[in-house]
C-alpha positions in Angstrom: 51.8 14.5 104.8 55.0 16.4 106.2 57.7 14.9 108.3 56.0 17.8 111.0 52.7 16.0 110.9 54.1 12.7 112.4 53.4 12.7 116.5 56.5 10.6 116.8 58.6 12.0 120.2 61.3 9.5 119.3 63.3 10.3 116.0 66.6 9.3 115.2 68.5 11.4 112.1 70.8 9.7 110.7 71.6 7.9 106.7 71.1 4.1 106.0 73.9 2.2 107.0 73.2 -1.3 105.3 69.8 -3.1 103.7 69.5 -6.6 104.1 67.2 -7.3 101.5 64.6 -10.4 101.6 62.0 -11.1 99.7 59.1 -10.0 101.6 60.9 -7.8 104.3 64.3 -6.1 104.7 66.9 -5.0 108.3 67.6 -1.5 107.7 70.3 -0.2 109.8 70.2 3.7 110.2 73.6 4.8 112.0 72.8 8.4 113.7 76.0 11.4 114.1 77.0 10.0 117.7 77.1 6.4 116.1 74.1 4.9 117.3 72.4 2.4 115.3 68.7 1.5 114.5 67.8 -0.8 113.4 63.9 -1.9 111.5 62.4 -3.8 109.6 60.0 -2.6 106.7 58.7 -4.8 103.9 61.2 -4.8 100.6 58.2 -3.1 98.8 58.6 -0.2 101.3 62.4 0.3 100.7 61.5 0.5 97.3 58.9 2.7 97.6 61.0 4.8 99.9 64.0 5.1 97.5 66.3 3.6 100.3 70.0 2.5 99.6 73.1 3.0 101.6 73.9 6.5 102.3 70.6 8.2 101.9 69.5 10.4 105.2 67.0 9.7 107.1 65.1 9.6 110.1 64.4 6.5 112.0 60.8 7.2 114.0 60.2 4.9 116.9 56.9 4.2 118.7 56.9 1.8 121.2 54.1 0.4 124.3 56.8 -1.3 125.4 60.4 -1.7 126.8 62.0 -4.9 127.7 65.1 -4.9 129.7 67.4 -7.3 131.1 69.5 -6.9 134.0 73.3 -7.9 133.3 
């Protein structure tokens, strides 16, 4: 499946900032040109799987329902 195939509207380029590795799941931090960071979490197999390390581009792809927000 291509990168094209995905029907994602929300996709963030950027490289993987930092991996906080666990045992079953791992924070991956993907920092975007402007400086933006995402952040998810995918299991440790996954980051494996995906050849991720610091560095590497990327693009974070988010699909959400739903969007808490607090008022300050």
């Amino acid at each position: 499946m291509s990168i094209t195939a995905i029907n994602v509207r929300n996709q963030f380029r950027g490289k993987v900032k930092e991996i906080i590795e666990g045992p079953v799941v791992s924070e991956i931090d993907v920092e975007t040109p402007s400086g933006l960071v995402v952040t998810s979490v995918i299991t440790t197999r996954s980051v494996k799987e995906l050849g991720l390390v610091p560095g590497k581009e990327v693009i974070a792809l988010v699909k959400s329902t739903e969007v808490a927000i607090a008022a300050l």
